[in-house]
ZAMARGU-4260 file (C-alpha; in steps of 0.2 Angstrom, whole numbers, plus 5000, padded with zeros to 4 digits):
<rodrens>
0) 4980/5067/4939 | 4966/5057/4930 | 4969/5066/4914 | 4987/5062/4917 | 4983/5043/4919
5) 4970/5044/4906 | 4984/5051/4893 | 4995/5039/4898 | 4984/5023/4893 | 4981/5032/4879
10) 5001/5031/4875 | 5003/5013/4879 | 4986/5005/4871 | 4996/5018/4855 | 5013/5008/4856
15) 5015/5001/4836 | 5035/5002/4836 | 5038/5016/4832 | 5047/5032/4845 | 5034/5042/4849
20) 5026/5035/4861 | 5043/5033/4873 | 5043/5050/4873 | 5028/5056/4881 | 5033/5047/4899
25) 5042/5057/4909 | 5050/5049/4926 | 5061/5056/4940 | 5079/5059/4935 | 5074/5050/4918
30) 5071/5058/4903 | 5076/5049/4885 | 5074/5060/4868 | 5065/5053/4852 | 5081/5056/4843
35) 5092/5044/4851 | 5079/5031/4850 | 5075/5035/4831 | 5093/5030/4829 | 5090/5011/4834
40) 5095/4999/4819 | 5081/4986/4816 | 5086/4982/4802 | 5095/4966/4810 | 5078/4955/4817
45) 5086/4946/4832 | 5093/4963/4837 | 5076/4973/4835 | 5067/4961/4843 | 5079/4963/4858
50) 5077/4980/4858 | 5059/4981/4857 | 5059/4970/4872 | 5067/4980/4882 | 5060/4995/4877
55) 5043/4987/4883 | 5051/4984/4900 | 5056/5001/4900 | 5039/5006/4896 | 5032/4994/4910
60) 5042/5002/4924 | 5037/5019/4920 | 5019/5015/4917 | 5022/5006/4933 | 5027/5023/4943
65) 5013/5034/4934 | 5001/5020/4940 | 5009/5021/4959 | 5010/5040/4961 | 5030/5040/4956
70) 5030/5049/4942 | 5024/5068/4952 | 5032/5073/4969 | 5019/5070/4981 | 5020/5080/5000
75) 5012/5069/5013 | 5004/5084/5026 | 5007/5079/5045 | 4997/5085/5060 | 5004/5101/5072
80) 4991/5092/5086 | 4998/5075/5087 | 5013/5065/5089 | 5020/5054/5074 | 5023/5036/5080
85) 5037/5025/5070 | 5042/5010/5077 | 5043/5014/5095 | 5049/5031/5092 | 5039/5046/5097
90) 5039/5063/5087 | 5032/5079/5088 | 5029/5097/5080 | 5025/5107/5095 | 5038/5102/5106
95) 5035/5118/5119 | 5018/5115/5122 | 5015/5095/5122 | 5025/5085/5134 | 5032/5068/5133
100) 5021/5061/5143 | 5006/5069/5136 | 5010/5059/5121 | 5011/5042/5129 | 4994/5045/5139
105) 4986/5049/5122 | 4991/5032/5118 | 4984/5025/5133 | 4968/5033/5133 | 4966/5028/5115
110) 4968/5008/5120 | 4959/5010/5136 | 4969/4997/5146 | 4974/5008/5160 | 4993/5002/5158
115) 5005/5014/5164 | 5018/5005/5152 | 5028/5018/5141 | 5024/5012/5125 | 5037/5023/5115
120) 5056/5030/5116 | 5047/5047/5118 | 5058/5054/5131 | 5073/5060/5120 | 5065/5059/5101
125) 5050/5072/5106 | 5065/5087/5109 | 5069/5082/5090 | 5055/5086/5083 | 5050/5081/5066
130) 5067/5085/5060 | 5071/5068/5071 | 5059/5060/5061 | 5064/5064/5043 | 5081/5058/5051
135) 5073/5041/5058 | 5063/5038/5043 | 5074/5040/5031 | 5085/5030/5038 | 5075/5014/5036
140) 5080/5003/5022 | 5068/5004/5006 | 5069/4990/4996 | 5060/4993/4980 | 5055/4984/4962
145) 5070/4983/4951 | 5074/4979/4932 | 5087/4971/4922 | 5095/4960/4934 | 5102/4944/4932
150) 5086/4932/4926 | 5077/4923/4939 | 5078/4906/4943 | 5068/4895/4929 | 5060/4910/4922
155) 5065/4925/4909 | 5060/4939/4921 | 5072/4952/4923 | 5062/4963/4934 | 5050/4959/4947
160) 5041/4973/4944 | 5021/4971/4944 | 5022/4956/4957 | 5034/4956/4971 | 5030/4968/4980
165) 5025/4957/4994 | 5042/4950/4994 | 5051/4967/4993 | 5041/4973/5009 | 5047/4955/5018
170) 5064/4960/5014 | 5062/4979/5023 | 5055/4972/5038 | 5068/4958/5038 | 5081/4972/5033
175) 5075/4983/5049 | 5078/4968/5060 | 5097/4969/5054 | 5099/4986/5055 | 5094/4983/5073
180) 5104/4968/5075 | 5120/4977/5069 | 5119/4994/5072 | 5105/4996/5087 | 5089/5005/5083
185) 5097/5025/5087 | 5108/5022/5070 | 5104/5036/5057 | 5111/5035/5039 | 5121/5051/5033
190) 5116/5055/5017 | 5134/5066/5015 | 5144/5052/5017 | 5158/5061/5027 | 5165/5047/5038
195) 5176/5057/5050 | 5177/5042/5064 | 5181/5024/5066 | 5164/5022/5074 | 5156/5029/5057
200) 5170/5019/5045 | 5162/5003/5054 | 5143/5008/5052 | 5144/5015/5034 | 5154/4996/5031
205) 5139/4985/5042 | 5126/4996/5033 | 5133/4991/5015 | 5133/4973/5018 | 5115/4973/5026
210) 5111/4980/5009 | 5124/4968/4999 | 5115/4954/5006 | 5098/4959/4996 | 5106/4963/4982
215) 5098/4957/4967 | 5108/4940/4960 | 5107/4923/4963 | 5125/4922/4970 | 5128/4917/4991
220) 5135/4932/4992 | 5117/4938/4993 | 5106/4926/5003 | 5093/4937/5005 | 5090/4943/4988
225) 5072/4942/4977 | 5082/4927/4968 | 5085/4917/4985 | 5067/4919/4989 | 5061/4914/4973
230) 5070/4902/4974 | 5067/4894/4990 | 5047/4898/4985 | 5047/4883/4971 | 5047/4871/4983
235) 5029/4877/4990 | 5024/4878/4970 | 5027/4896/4968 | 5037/4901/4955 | 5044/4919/4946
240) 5032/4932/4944 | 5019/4922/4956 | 5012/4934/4969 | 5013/4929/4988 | 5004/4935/5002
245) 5013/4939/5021 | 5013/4921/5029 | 5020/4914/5013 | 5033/4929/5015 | 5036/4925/5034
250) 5042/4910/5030 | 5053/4913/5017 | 5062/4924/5026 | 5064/4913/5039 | 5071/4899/5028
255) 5080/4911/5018 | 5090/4916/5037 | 5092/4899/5042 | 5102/4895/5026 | 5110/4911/5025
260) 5122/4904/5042 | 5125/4892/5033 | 5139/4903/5024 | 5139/4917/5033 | 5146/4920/5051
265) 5135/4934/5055 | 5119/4927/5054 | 5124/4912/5067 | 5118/4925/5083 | 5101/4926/5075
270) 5085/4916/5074 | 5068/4920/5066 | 5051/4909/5074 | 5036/4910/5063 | 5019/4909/5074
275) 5006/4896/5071 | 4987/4902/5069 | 4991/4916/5081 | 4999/4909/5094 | 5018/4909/5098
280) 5024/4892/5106 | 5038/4896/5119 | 5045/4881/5119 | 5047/4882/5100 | 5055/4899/5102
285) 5066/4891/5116 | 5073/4878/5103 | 5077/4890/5089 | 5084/4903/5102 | 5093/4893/5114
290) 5112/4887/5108 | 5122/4873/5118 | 5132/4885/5129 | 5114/4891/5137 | 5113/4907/5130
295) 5100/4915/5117 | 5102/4920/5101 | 5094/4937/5095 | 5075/4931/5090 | 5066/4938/5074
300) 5046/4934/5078 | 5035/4934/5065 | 5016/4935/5068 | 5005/4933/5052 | 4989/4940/5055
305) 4972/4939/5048 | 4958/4954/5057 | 4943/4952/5049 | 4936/4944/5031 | 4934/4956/5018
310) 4941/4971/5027 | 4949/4976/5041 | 4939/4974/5057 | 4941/4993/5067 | 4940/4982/5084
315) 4960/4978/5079 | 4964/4996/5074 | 4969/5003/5092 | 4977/4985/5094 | 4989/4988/5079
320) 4996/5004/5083 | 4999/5001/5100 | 5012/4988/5093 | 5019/4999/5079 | 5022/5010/5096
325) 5031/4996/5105 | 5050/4998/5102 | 5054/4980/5098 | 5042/4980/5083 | 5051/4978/5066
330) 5035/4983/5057 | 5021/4977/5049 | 5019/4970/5029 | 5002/4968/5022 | 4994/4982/5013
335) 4978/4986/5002 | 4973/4970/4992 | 4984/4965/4980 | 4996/4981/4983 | 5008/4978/4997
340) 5015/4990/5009 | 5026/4992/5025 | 5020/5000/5038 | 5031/5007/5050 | 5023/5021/5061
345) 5007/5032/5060 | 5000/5047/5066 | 4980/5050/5070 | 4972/5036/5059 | 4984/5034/5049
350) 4998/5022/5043 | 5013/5029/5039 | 5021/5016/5025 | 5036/5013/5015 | 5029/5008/4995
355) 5040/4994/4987 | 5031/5000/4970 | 5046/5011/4963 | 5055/5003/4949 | 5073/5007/4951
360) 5088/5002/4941 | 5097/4988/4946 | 5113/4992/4957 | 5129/4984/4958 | 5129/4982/4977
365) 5147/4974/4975 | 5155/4988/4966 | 5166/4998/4976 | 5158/5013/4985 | 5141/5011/4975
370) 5128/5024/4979 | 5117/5022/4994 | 5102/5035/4988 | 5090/5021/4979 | 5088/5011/4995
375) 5082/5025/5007 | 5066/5035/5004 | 5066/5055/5009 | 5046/5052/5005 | 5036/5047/5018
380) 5018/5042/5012 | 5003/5039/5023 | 4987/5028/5019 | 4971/5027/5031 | 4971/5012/5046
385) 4953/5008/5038 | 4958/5004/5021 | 4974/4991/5027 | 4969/4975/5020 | 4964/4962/5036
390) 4978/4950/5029 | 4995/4955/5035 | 5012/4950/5047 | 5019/4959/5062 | 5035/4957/5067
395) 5048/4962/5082 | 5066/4960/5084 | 5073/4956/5103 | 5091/4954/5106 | 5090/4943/5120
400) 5081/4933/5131 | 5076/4945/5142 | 5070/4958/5130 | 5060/4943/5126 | 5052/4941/5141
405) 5049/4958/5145 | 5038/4959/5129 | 5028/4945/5132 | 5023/4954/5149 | 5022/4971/5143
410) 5012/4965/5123 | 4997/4954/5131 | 4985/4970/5139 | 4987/4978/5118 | 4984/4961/5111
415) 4963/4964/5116 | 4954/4976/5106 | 4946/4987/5120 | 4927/4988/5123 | 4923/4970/5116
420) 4912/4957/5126 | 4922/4942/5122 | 4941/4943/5122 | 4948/4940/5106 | 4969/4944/5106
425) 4975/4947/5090 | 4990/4934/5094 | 4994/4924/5110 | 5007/4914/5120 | 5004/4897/5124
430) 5018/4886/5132 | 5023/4869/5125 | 5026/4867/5107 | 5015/4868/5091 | 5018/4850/5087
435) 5014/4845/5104 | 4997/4853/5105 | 4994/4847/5086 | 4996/4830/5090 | 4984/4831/5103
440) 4972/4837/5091 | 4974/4825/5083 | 4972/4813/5097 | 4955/4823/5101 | 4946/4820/5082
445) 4953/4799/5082 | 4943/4797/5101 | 4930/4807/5092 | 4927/4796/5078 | 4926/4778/5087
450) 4915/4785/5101 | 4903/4794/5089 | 4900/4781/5074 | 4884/4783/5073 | 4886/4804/5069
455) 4894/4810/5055 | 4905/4821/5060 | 4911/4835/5047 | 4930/4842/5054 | 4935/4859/5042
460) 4951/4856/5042 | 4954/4873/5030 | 4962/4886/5041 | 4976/4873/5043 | 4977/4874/5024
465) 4972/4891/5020 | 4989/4904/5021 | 4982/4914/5037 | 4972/4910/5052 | 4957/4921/5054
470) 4951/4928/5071 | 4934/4929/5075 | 4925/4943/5071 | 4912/4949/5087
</rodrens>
């Protein structure tokens, strides 16, 4: 594989015009012959210069899935001892030998809480066995780089390939929320396409306008697309081809959602509550939840995270698998530095993930029975716990307010890393509001001041300005 990489610099750092050093990539279900591109005209300028610009695009995408690991089928190995968590589902290979139950006590011995909570749907999804699983997991949405759509917003970038993948794992997690919004968390895609019911005539229609709604173009029709995010970002001072990390992401897509019912009818029954420095405010999640008539709308709750400085701190391992185990999480988006993922499930120490750094073509999610195959992965991949960068966003979906409830009762004992002296939870709930408990901040540092005059007081204000709060390390 290094030789491999290594020729493959050698191609690019080569690149002088001409055709030959097109030929030497090789993608999946992509090859291109030097005689068609010997057969470019450049004797026109304007029209060379164009093709050699997107020739260079071209290039970059494929030099983008050598980089990644796209370019050669890779088979991600999974244990015959344990089960295979993903998101709240339990799976696993020795379904005679291993009971239910023995998987969810594996759990609970590993956190050490001594809750006899069931932590995963395990009941049913352990007869499937890991056939269940290729089912389930390829039935997420994946929501990749793409190339040659319409140009974004105040930029010339046709692709977003290189720098938004942080964006494109937002969209999955946001995409999951939907997908168990309208269709409930037991739907499975069917890759044949056979629609032989009126039930499946409805879930093959919800599923395609979940995906029509990301498609990539700047038009309403699609309120969730990379150009609406983009979009909505220049007003924080980001701008096209800017990276962004999981808070800025969070509350993109929660922006993104709140306009989006503006047009769209269906998005009127949901409502997405970002948490502020690790702590979810109930009566801010009452306001956004709570319509006139009494009842609650379905809640996205997005929890940015920061466990540990440089690296992730081990104490918040246990912690974060417990809540990939937990059947109303959506996931989590963070990653290695710089390299974003989405991780939805694991097995042993390991994070089982969904990668965003496939460039695809762009597809015409408005044409009439367009092909559903580039937005679901048959590819699971896995990366190791220890490596996930500390900076990340958890999120769960609940459809009403008593799913709600029942999380926030069921959640707190896996929000404490186990074995620790001091209790630091990952997150927390706090009642009143964030504004509330701001201003009496606030109120603290201004008594403060006049009643210490003589002392110079130094306040460090910058994990109110920094993009994630970051918990204690111990």
């Amino acid at each position: 594989m290094n030789g491999q990489l290594q020729s493959s610099r050698e191609r690019l750092g080569a690149f002088s015009g001409g055709a030959g050093w097109f030929t030497g990539f090789v993608t999946p279900g992509h090859t291109v012959s030097s005689q068609k591109i010997s057969q470019i005209s450049v004797d026109d300028s304007s029209n060379g210069a164009e093709v050699d610009g997107k020739m260079k695009k071209k290039l970059m995408s494929m030099w983008n899935n050598v980089k990644y690991g796209w370019s050669i089928k890779i088979k991600t190995n999974f244990s015959k001892e344990s089960p295979v968590f993903l998101l709240g589902s339990c799976y696993h290979k020795r379904q005679n030998e291993d009971s239910p139950e023995r998987a969810v006590e594996a759990v609970g011995l590993d956190m050490g809480t001594g809750s006899n909570v069931s932590l995963a749907k395990d009941a049913c999804t352990l007869e499937q066995g890991m056939d269940g699983f290729r089912k389930d997991f390829t039935s997420r949405l994946w929501l990749t780089y793409r190339r040659e759509f319409p140009i974004l917003n105040g930029s010339n970038f046709t692709t977003d390939c290189g720098w938004g993948c942080m964006l494109r794992s937002g969209q999955m997690m946001l995409a999951q929320a939907l997908v168990c919004h309208f269709l409930g968390r037991e739907w499975r895609w069917r890759p044949d396409g056979s629609i032989d019911s009126v039930q499946q005539f409805h879930e093959d229609s919800q599923h395609r306008m979940i995906i029509k709604w990301f498609g990539d173009q700047p038009a309403p029709l699609s309120p969730l697309s990379i150009h609406a995010l983009v979009s909505l970002g220049t007003a924080a001072g980001k701008k096209a081809g800017d990276w962004y990390g999981p808070s800025s992401v969070a509350h993109l897509l929660k922006q993104a959602v709140e306009r989006a019912a503006i047009c769209h009818v269906e998005f009127d029954q949901l409502a997405v509550y970002v948490a502020q420095d690790c702590a979810v405010y109930m009566d801010d999640v009452a306001k956004v939840c709570q319509k006139p008539d009494g009842n609650w709308r379905s809640l996205v709750l997005l929890v940015p995270l920061r466990l540990g400085m440089d690296k992730l701190n081990p104490g918040y391992a246990p912690c974060l698998t417990a809540l990939l185990s937990l059947e109303d999480c959506i996931g989590v988006i963070g990653g290695r530095p710089r390299h974003s993922l989405y991780f939805i499930g694991y097995q042993e120490d390991k994070l089982i993930h969904l990668d965003p750094h496939y460039c695809q073509e762009t597809v015409d999610v408005w044409r009439r029975n367009f092909s559903l195959e580039s937005f679901h992965c048959t590819s699971p991949r896995k990366m190791l716990l220890s490596k996930m960068d500390p900076s990340c966003c958890v999120g769960f979906y609940f459809r009403d307010k008593a799913a709600f409830d029942s999380f926030v009762t069921v959640v707190t004992p896996f929000l404490i890393p186990p074995n620790q002296k001091v209790e630091y939870p990952m997150f927390l709930f706090s009642e009143g509001s964030g504004a509330d408990v701001q201003r009496s901040m606030e109120n603290r540092k201004s008594v403060l001041s006049s009643s210490e005059e003589s002392t110079k007081i130094e306040d460090d204000d910058s994990h109110y300005e920094c993009e994630e709060f970051e918990l204690c390390e111990w």
